[in-house]
C-alpha positions in Angstrom: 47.0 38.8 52.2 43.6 40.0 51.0 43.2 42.4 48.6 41.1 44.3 51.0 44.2 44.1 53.8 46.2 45.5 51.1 44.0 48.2 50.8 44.1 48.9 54.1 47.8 48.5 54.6 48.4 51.0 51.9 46.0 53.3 53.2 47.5 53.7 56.6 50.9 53.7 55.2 49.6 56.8 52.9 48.4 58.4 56.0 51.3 58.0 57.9 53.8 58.6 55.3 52.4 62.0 53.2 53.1 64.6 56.1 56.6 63.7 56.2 57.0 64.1 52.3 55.3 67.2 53.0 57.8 68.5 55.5 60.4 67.3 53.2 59.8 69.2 50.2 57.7 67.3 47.9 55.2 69.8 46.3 52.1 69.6 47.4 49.0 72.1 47.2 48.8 75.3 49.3 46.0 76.9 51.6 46.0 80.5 52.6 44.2 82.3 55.6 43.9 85.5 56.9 45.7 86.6 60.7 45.3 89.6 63.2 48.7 90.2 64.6 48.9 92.0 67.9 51.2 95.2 66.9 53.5 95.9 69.8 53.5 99.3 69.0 50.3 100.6 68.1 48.2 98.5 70.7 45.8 97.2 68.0 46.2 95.4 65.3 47.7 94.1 61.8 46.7 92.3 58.9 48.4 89.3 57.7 48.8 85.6 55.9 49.3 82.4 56.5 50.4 80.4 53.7 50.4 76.2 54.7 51.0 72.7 52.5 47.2 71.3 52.0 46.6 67.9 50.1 43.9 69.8 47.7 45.6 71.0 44.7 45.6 74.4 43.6 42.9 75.6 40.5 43.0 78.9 39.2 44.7 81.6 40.8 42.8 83.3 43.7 42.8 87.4 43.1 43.1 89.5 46.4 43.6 92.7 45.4 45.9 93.3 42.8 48.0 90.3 43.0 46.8 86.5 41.5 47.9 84.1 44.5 48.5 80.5 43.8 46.8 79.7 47.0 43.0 77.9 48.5 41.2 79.5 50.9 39.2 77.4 53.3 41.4 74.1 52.7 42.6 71.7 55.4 46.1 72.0 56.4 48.5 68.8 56.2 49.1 67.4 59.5 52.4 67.7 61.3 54.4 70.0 62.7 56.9 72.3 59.7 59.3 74.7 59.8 58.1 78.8 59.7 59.4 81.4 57.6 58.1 85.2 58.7 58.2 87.4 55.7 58.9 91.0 56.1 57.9 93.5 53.4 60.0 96.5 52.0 58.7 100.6 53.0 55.2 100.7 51.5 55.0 97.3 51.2 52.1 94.7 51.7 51.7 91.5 52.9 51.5 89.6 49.6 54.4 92.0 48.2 56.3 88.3 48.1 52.9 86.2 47.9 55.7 83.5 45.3 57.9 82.6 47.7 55.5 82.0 50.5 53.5 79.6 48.0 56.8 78.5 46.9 57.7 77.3 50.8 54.3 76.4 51.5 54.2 74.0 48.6 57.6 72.3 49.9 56.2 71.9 53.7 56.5 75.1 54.8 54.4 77.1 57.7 55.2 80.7 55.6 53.4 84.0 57.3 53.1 87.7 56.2 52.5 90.7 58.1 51.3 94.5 56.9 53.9 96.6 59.0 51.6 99.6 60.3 52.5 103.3 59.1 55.5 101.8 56.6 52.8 100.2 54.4 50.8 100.8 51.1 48.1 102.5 52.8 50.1 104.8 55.2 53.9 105.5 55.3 53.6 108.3 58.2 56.1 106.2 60.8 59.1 106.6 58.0 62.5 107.6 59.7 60.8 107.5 63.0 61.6 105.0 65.9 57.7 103.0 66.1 58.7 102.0 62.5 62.8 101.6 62.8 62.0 99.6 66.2 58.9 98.7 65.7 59.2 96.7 62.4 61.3 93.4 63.9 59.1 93.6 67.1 55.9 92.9 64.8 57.6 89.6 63.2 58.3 88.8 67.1 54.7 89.1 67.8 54.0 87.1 64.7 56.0 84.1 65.8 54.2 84.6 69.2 50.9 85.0 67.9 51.3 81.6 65.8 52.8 79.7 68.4 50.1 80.8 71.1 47.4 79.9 68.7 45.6 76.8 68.5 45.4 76.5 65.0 48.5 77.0 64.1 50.7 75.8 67.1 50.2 72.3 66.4 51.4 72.8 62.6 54.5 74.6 63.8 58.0 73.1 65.2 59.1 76.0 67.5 62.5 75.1 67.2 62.6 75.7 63.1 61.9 79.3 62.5 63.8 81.5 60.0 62.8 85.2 58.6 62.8 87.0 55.4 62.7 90.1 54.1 63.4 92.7 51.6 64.7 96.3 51.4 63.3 98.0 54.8 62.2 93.9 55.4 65.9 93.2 54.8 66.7 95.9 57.5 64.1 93.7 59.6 65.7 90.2 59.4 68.5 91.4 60.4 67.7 93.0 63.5 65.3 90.0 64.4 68.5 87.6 64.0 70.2 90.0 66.4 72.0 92.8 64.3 72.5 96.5 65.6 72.3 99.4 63.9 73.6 103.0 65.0 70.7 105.3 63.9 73.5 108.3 63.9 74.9 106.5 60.4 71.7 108.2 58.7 73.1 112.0 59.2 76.4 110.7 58.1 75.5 109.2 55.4 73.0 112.3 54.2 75.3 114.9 55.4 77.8 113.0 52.8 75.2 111.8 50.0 72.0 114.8 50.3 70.8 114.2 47.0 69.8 110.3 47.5 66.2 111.5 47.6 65.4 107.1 48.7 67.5 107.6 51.7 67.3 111.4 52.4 64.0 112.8 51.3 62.5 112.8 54.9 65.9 115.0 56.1 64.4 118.3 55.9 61.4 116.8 57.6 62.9 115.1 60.4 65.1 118.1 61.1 62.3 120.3 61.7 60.3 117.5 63.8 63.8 117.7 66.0 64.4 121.3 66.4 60.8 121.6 67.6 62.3 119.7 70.7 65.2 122.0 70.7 67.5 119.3 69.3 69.6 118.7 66.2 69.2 115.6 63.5 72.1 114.1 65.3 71.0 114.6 68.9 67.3 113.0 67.5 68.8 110.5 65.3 70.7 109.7 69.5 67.1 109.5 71.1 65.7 107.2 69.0 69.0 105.1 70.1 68.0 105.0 73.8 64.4 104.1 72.5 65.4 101.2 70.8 64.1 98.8 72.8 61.0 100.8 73.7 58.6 98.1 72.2 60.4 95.1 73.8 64.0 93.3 72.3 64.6 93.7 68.7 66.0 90.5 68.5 64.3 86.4 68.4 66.3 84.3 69.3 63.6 81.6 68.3 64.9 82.7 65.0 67.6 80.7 63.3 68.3 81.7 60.0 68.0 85.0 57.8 67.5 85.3 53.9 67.8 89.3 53.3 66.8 90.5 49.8 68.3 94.3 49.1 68.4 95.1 52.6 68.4 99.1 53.9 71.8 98.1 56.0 74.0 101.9 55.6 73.3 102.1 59.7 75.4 98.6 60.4 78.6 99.2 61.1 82.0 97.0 61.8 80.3 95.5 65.3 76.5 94.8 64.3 76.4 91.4 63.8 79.1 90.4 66.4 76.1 89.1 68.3 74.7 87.3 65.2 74.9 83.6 65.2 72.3 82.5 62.8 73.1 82.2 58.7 72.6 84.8 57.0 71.8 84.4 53.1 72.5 88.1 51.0 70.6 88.8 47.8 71.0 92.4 45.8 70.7 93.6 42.4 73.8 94.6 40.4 72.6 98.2 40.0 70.1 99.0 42.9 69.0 103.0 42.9 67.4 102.7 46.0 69.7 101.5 48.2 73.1 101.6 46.2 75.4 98.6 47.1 77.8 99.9 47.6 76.6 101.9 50.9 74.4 98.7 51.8 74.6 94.9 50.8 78.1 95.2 49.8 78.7 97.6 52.6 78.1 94.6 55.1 78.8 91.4 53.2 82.3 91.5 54.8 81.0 92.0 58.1 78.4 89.5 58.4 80.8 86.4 60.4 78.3 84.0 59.3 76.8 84.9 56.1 76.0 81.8 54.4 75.9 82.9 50.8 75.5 86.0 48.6 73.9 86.7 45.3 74.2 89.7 43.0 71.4 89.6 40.3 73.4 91.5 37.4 72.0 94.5 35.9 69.3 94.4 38.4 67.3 97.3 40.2 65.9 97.7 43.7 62.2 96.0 42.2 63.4 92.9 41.1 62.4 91.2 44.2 58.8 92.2 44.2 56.4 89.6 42.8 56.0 89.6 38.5 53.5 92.1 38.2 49.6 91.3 37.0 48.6 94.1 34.5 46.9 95.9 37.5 50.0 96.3 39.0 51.6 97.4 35.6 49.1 99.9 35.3 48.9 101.5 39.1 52.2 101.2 39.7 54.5 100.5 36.3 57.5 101.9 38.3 57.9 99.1 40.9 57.4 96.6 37.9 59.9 97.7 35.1 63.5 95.9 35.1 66.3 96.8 33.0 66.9 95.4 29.5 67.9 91.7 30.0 66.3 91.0 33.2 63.7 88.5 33.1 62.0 89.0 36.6 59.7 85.8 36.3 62.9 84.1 35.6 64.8 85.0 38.4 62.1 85.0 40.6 62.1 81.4 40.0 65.8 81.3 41.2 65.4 83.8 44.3 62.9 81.4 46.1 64.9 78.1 45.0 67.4 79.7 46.8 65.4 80.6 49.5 63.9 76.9 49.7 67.3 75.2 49.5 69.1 77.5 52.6 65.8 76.9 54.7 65.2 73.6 54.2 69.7 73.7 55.2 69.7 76.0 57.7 66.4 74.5 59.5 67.3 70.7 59.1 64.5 69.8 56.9 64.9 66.3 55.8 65.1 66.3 51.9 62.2 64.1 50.3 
């Protein structure tokens, strides 16, 4: 054989061959692009991400906003069609709250996107406790599957039939309802009737109790309504979606029957000692009822934060609270675990050959 047929035998078999090692979780570079997601609710429209494998290697970290994302704008995507992971963000929460893992994915052949979920973001959190955010939230990821899937850019990079979900805190509460889980919205007057001082869960009470006796009704009877207007924006649940990975998930309004329609895995992270949504009351409270949860993690001595990006020194600055951990937590450490974790039960749980 010539050395030019070589060439040209290894050349094709290059070509061939790197898409599959992309979809099979050898690392490879990452691209990033902005979205508009139709919102369901509102009748506009939400920012998000796209994060995708790309044969150009990463340089120096792109800055959007406050966060340094290891991630090239304007670079080709590797060919072939790769599993998709929606990420959900917690209350307040942005779209690159979790901007690591979705490189992290994205560099082991990955399709990863992000969404901004309207009024329970950074820039407004007026739809707290109220049903276009509590419905509204795992109707946006089922728009962002739809969008993707409809659009000709990303379609032909996406296998439809490999599509998992994750999410953190109110984004925990999210993956769980879009793998079919269903929560009794009554559970939140319980559980404040019984627990008033847990300003995370309860400070909106006084609020929502006013908004309901306007209408002549009690916290109860409006906590009912927004029951019967649970599928006002279309069904909560994908079943496109087959696999779950839930980081410190709001889950107090799941009770003994709320995933006995839930058929996908279901992988349950939570930190040791989480003040915002105490374990006891949430991931604990439905690790036993989950019939096919596929792992759990506690992180010890961990708080609510830990799951949110390391912090830059903006972050630090604006917002030190969301980036402090307690003594002997090393966040960038475990960070490093979470989306290993996260890699490993994907690349499981959505048959993704291993390289």
């Amino acid at each position: 054989m010539t050395r030019s047929g070589l060439l040209y035998r290894l050349t094709l078999f290059l070509a061939l061959w790197l898409p599959l090692v992309a979809s099979a979780g050898a690392i490879t570079g990452v691209g990033i692009a902005p979205i508009k997601i139709p919102d369901p609710v509102s009748g506009e429209t939400t920012d998000g991400f796209v994060f995708y494998p790309s044969a150009t290697p990463v340089g120096k970290l792109n800055q959007i906003g406050p966060y340094d994302v290891s991630a090239n704008f304007g670079t080709p995507a590797l060919p072939g069609a790769k599993p998709l992971v929606v990420i959900s963000h917690g209350n307040g929460g942005s779209r690159l709250g979790h901007h690591d893992m979705a490189t992290y994915l994205a560099s082991r052949g990955f399709i990863v996107a992000t969404l901004n979920h309207p009024k329970d973001d950074f820039e407004d959190t007026s739809g707290v406790g109220h049903i276009e955010v509590l419905a509204g939230r795992p109707v946006q990821v089922r728009a962002t599957i739809s969008m993707l899937l409809a659009d000709p850019r990303w379609q032909k990079l996406i296998d439809p039939n490999r599509v998992g979900v994750a999410g953190f805190s109110a984004g925990g509460y999210t993956s769980l309802m879009v793998v079919g889980a269903m929560p009794r919205f009554d559970r939140f007057v319980s559980y404040c009737e019984a627990h008033a001082d847990d300003a995370n869960i309860c400070g909106k009470v006084g609020e929502l109790r006013a908004e309901a006796a306007q209408s002549g009704r009690s916290l109860l009877q409006y906590a009912q309504g927004m029951q019967a207007e649970l599928d006002k924006y279309g069904p909560t649940a994908d079943p496109r979606v087959k696999a779950a990975f839930v980081m410190a998930p709001l889950s107090l309004i799941f009770d003994e029957h709320a995933f006995d329609k839930v058929t996908a895995p279901i992988y349950l992270y939570y930190g040791q000692h989480d003040s915002v949504l105490k374990p006891a009351f949430n991931a604990r409270h439905i690790q036993p009822l989950i019939k096919q949860l596929y792992a759990v993690k506690e992180i010890p001595n961990a708080d609510h934060w830990v799951f949110l990006v390391p912090c830059t020194p903006d972050l630090i600055k604006d917002i030190p609270v969301l980036c402090a951990d307690p003594k002997g937590v090393d966040r960038v450490q475990w960070h490093d675990q979470i989306n290993e974790d996260a890699f490993n039960f994907f690349r499981k749980t959505l048959k993704v050959e291993a390289h």
